[in-house]
PDB file as gemmi writes it, atoms N, CA and C in Angstrom:
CRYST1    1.000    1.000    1.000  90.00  90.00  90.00 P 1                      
ATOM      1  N   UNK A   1      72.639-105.742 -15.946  1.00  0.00           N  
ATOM      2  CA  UNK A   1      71.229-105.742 -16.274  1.00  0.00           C  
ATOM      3  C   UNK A   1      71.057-105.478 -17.775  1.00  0.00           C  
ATOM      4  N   UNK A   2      70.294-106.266 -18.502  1.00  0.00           N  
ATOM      5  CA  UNK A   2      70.343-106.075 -19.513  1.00  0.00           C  
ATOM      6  C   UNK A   2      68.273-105.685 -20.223  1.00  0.00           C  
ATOM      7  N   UNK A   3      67.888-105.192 -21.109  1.00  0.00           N  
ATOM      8  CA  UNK A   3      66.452-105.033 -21.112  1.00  0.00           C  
ATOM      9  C   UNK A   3      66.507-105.173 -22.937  1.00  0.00           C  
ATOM     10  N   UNK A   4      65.077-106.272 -22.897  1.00  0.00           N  
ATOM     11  CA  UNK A   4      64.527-106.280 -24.258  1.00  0.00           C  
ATOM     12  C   UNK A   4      63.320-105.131 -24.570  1.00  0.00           C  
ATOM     13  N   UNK A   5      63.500-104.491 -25.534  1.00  0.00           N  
ATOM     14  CA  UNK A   5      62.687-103.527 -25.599  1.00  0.00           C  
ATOM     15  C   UNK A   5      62.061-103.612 -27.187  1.00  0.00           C  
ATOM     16  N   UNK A   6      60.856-102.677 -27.078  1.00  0.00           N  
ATOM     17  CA  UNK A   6      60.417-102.463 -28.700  1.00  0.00           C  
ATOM     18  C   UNK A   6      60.198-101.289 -28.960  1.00  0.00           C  
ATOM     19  N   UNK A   7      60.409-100.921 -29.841  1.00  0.00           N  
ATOM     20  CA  UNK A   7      60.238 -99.622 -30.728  1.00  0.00           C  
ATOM     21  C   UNK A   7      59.093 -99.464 -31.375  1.00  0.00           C  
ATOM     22  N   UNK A   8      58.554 -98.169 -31.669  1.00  0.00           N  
ATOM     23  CA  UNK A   8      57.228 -98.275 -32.675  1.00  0.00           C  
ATOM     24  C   UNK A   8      57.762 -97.240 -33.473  1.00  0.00           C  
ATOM     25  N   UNK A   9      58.056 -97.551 -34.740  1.00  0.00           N  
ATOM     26  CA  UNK A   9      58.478 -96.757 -36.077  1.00  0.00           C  
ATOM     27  C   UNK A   9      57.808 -96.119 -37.020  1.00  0.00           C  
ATOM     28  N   UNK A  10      57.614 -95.238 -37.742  1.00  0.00           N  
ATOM     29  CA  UNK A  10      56.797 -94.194 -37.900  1.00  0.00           C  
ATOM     30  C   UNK A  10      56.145 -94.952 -38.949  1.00  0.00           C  
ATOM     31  N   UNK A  11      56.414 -95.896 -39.263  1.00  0.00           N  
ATOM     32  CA  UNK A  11      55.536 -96.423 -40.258  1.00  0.00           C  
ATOM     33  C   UNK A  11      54.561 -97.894 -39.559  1.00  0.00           C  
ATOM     34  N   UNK A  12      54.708 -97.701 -38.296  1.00  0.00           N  
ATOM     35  CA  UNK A  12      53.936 -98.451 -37.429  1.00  0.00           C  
ATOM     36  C   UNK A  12      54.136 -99.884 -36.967  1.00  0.00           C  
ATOM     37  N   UNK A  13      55.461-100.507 -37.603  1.00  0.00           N  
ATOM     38  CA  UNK A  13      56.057-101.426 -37.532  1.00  0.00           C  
ATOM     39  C   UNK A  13      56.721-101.519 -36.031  1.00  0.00           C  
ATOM     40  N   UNK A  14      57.203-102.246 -35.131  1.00  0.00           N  
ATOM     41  CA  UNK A  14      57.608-102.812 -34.426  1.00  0.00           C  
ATOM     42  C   UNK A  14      59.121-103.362 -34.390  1.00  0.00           C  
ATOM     43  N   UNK A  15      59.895-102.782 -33.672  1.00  0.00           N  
ATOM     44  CA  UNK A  15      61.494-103.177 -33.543  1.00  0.00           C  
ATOM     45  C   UNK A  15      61.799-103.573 -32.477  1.00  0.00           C  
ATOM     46  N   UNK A  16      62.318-104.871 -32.649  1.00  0.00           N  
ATOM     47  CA  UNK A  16      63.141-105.632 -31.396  1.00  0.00           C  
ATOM     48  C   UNK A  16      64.346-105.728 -31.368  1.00  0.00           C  
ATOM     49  N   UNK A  17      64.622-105.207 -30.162  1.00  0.00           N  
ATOM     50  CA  UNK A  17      66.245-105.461 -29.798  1.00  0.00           C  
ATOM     51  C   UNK A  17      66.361-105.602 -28.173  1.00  0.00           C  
ATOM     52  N   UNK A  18      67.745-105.578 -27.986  1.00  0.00           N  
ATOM     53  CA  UNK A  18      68.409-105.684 -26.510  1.00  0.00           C  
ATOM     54  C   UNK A  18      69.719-104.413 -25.763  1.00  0.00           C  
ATOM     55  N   UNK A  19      69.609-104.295 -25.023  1.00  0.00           N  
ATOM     56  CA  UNK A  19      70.663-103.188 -24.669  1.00  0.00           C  
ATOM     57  C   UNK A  19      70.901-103.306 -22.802  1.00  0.00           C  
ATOM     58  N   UNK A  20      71.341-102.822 -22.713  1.00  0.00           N  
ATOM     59  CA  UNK A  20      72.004-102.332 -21.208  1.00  0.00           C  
ATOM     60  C   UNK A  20      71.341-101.044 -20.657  1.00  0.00           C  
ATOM     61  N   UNK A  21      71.199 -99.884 -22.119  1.00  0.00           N  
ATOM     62  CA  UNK A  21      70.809 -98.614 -21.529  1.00  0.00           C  
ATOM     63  C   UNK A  21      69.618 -98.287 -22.640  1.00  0.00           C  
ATOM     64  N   UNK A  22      68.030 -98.359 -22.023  1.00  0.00           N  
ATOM     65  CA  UNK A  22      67.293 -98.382 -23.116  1.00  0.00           C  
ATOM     66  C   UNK A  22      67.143 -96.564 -23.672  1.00  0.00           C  
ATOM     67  N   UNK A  23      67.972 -95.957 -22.489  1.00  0.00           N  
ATOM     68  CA  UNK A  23      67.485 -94.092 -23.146  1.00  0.00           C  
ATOM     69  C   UNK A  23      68.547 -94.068 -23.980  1.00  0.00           C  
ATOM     70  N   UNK A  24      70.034 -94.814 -23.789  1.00  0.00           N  
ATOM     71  CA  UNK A  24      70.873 -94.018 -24.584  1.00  0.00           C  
ATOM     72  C   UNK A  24      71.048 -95.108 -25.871  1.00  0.00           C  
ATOM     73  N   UNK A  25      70.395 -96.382 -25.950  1.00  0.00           N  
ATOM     74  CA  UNK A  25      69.722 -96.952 -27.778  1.00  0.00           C  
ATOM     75  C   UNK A  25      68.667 -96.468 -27.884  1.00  0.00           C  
ATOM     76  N   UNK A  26      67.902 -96.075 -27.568  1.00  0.00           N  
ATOM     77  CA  UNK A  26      66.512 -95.048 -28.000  1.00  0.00           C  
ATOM     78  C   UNK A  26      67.325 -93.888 -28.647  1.00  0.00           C  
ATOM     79  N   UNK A  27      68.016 -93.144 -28.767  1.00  0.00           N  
ATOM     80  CA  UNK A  27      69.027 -92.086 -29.305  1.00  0.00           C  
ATOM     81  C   UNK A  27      69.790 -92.562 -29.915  1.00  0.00           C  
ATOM     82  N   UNK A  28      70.306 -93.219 -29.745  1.00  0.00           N  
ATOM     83  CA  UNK A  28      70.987 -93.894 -31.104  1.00  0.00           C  
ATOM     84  C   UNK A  28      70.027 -94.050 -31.858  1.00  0.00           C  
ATOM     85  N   UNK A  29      68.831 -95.207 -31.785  1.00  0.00           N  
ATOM     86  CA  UNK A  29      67.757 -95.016 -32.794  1.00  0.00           C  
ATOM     87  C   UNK A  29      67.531 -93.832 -33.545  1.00  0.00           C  
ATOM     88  N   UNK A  30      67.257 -92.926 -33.219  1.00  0.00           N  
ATOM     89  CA  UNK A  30      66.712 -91.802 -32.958  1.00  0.00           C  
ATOM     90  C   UNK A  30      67.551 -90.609 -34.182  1.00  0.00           C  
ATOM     91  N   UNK A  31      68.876 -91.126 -33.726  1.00  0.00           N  
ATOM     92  CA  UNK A  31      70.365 -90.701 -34.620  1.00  0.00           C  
ATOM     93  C   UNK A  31      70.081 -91.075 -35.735  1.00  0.00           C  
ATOM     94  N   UNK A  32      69.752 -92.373 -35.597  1.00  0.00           N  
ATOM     95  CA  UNK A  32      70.111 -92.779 -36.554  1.00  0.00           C  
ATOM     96  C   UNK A  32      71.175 -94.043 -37.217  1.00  0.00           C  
ATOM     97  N   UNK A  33      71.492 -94.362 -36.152  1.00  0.00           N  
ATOM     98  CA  UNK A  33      72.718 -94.649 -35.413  1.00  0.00           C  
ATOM     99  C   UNK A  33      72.358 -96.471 -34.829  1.00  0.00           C  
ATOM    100  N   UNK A  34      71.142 -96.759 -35.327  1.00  0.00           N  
ATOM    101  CA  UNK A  34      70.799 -98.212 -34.360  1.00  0.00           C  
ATOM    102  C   UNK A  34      70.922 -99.121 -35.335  1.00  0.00           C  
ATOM    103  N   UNK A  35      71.150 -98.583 -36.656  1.00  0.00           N  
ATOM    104  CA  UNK A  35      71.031-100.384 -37.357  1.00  0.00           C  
ATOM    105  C   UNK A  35      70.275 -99.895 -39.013  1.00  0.00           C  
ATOM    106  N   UNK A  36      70.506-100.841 -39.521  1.00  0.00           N  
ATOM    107  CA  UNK A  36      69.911 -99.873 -40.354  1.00  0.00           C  
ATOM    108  C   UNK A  36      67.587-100.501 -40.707  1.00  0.00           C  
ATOM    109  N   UNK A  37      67.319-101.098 -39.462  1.00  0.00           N  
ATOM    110  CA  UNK A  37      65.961-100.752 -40.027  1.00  0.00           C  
ATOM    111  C   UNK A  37      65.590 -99.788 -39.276  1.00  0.00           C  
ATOM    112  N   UNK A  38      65.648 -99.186 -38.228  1.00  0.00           N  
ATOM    113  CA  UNK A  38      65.391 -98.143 -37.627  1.00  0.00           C  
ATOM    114  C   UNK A  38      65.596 -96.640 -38.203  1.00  0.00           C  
ATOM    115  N   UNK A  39      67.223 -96.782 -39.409  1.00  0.00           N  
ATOM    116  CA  UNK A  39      67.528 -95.583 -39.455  1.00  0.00           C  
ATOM    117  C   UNK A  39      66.383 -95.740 -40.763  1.00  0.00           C  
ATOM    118  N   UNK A  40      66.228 -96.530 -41.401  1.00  0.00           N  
ATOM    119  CA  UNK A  40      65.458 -96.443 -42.791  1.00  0.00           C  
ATOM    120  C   UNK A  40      63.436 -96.436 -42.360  1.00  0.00           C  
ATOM    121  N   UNK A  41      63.015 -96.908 -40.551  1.00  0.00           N  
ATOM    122  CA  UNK A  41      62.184 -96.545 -40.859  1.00  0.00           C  
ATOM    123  C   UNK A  41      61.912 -95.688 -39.896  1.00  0.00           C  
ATOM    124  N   UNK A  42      62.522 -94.664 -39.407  1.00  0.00           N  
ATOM    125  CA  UNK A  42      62.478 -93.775 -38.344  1.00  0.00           C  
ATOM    126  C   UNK A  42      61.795 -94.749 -37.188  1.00  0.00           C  
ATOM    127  N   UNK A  43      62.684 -94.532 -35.896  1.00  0.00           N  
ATOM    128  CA  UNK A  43      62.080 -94.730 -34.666  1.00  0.00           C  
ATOM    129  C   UNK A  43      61.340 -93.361 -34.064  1.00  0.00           C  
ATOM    130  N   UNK A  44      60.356 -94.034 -33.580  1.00  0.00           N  
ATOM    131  CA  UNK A  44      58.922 -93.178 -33.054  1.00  0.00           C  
ATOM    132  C   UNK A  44      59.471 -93.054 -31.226  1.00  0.00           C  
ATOM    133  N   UNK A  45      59.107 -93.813 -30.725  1.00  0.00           N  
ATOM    134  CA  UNK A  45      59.231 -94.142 -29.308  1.00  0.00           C  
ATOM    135  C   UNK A  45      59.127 -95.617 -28.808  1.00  0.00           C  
ATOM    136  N   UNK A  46      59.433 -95.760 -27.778  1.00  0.00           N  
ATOM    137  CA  UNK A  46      59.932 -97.269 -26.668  1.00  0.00           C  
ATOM    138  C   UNK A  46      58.162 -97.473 -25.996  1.00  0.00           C  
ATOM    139  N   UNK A  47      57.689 -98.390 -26.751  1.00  0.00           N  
ATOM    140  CA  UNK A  47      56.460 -99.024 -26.675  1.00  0.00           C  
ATOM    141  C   UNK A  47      56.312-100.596 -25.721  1.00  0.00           C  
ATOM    142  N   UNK A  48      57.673-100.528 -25.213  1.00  0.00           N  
ATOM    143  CA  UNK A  48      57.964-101.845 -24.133  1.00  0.00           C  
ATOM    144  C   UNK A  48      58.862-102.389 -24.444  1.00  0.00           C  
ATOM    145  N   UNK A  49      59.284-102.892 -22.688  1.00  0.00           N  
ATOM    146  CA  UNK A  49      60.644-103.199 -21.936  1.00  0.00           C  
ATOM    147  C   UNK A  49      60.553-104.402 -21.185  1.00  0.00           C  
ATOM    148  N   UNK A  50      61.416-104.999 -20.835  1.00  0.00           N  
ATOM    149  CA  UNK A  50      61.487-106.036 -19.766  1.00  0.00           C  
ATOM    150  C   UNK A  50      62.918-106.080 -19.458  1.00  0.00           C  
ATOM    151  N   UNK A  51      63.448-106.261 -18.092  1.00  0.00           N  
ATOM    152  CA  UNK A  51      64.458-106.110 -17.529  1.00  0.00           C  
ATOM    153  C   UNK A  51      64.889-108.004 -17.625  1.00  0.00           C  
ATOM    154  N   UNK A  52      66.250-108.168 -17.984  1.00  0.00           N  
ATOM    155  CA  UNK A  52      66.809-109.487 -17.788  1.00  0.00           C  
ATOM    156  C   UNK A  52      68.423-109.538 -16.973  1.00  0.00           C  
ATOM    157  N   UNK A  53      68.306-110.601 -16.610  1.00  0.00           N  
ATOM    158  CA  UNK A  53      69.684-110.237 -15.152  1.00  0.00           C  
ATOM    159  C   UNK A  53      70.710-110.090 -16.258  1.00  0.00           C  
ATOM    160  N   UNK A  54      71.132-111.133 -17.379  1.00  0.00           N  
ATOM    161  CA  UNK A  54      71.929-111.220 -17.888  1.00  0.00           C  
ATOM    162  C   UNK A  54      71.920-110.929 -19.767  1.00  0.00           C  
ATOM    163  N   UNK A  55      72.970-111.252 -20.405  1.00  0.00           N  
ATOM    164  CA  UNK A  55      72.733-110.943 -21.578  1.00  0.00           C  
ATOM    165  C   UNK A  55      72.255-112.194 -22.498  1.00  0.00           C  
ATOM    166  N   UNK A  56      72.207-113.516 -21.682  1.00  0.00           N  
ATOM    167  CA  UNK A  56      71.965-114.589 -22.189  1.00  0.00           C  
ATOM    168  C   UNK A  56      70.884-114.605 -22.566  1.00  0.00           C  
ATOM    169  N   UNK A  57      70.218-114.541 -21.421  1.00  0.00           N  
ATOM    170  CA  UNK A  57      68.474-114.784 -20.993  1.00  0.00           C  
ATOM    171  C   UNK A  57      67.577-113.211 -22.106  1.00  0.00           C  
ATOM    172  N   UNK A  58      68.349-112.213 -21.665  1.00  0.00           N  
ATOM    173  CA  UNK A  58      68.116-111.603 -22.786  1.00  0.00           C  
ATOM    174  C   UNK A  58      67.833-111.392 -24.915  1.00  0.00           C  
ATOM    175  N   UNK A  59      69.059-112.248 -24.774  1.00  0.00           N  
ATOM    176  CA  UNK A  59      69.529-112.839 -26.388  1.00  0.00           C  
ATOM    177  C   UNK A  59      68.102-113.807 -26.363  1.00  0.00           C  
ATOM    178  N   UNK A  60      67.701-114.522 -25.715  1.00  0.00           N  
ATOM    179  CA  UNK A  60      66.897-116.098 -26.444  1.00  0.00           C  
ATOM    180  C   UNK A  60      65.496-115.138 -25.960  1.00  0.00           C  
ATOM    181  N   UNK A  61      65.581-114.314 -25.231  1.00  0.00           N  
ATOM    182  CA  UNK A  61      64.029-113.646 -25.006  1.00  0.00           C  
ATOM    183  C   UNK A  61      63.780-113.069 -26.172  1.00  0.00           C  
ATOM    184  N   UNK A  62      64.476-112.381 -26.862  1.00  0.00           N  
ATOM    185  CA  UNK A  62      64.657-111.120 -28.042  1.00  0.00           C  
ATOM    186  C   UNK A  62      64.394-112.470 -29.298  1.00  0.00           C  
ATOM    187  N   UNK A  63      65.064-113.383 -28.979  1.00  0.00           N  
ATOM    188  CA  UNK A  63      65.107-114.251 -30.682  1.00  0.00           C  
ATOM    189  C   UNK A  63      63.818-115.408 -30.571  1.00  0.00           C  
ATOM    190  N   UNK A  64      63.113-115.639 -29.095  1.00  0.00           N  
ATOM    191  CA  UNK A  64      62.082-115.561 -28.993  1.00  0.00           C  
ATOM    192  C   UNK A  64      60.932-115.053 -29.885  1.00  0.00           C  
ATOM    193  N   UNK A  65      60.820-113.584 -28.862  1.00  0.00           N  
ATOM    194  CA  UNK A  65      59.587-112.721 -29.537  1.00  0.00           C  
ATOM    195  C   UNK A  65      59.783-112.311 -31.323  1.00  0.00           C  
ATOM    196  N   UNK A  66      61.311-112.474 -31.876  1.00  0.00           N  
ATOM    197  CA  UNK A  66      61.013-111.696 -32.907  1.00  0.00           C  
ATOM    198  C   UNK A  66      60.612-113.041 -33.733  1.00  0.00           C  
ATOM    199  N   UNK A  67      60.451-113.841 -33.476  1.00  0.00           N  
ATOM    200  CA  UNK A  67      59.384-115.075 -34.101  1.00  0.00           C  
ATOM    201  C   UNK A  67      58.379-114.756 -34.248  1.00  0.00           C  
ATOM    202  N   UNK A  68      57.748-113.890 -33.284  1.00  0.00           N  
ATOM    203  CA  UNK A  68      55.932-113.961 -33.179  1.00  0.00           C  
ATOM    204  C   UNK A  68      55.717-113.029 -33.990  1.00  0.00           C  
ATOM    205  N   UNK A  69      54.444-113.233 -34.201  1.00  0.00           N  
ATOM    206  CA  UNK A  69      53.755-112.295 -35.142  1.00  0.00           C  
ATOM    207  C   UNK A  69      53.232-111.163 -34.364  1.00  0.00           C  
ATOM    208  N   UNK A  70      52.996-110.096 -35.439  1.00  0.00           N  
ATOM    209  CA  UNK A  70      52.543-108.571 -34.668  1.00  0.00           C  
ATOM    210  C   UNK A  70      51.216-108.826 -33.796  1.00  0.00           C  
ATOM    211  N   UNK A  71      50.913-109.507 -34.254  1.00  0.00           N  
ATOM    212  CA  UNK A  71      49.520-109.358 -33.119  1.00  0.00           C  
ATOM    213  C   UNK A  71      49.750-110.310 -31.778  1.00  0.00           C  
ATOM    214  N   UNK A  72      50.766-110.612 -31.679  1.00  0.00           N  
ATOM    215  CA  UNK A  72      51.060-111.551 -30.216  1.00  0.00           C  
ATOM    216  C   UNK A  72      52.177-110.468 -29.409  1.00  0.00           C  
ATOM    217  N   UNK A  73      52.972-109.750 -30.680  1.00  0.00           N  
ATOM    218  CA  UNK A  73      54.029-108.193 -29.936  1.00  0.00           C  
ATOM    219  C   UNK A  73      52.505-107.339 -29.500  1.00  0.00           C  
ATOM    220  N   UNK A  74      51.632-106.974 -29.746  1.00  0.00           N  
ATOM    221  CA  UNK A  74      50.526-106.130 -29.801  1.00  0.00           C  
ATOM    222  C   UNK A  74      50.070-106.480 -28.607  1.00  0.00           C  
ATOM    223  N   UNK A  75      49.580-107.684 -28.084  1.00  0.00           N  
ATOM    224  CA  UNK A  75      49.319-108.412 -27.042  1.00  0.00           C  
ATOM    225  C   UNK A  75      49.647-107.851 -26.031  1.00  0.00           C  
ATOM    226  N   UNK A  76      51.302-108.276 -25.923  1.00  0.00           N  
ATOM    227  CA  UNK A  76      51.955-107.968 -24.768  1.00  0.00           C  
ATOM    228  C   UNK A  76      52.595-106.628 -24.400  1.00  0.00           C  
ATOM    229  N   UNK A  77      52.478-105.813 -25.092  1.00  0.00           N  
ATOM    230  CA  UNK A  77      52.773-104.156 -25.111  1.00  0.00           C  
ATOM    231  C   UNK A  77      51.105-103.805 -24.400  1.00  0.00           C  
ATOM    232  N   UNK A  78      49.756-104.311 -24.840  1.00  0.00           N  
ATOM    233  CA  UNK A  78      48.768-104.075 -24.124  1.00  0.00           C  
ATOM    234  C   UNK A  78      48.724-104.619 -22.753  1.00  0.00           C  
ATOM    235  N   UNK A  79      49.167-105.844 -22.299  1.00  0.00           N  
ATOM    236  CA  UNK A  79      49.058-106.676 -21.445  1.00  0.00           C  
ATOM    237  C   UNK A  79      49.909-105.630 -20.348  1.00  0.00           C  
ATOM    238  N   UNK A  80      50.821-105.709 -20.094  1.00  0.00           N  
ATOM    239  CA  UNK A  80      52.091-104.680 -20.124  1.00  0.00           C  
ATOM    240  C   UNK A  80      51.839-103.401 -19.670  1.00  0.00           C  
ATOM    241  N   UNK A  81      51.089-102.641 -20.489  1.00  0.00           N  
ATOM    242  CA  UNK A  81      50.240-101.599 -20.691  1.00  0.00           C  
ATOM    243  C   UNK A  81      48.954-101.897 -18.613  1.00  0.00           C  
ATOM    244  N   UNK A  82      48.026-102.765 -19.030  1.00  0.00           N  
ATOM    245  CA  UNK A  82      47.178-103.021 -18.096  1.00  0.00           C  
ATOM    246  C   UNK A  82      48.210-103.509 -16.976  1.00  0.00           C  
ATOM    247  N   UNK A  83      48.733-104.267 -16.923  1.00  0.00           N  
ATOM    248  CA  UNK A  83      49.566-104.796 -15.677  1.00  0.00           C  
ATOM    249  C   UNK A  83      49.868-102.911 -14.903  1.00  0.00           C  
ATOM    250  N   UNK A  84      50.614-102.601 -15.384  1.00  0.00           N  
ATOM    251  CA  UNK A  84      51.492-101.109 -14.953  1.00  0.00           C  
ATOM    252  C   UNK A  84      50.183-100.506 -14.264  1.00  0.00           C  
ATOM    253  N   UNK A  85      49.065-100.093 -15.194  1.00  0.00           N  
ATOM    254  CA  UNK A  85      48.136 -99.154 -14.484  1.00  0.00           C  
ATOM    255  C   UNK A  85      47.484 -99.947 -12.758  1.00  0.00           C  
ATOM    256  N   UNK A  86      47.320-101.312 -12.718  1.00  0.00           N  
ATOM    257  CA  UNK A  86      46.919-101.730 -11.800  1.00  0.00           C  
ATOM    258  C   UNK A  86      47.765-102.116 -10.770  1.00  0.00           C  
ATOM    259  N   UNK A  87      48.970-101.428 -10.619  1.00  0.00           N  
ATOM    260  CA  UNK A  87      49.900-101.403 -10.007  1.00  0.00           C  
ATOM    261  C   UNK A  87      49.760-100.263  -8.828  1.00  0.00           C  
TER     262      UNK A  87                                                      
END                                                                             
């Protein structure tokens, strides 16, 4: 199982990546430890996830979204957001 996730960084920016275990790259982030735009703009917290079976489907989801612009990532962290509560 693999999950695309985003970050919200203290300077309000938006980080995309992919992992297997989103608590233990959230800590790495966190370390310091994820790369270097995270360590240069501090990670805040995990602002949205999506689960993918594999690492493929994962990779082209991630190189996907980091095309779009912030207000279409903004979108779907709200969308996301409403889906969950009406659950």
């Amino acid at each position: 199982m693999y999950f695309v996730y985003f970050l919200e960084c203290a300077d309000k920016s938006i980080y995309t990546g992919i992992t297997t275990d989103v608590k233990r790259r959230f800590a790495e982030h966190k370390a310091g430890k994820g790369g270097h735009y995270t360590s240069s703009k501090r990670a805040v917290k995990i602002v949205y996830t999506e689960e993918h079976s594999d690492r493929s489907s994962a990779s082209k989801r991630e190189a996907e979204i980091k095309c779009w612009s912030r207000n279409k990532k903004l979108e779907l962290i709200k969308n996301n957001r409403r889906s969950k509560k009406n659950v």
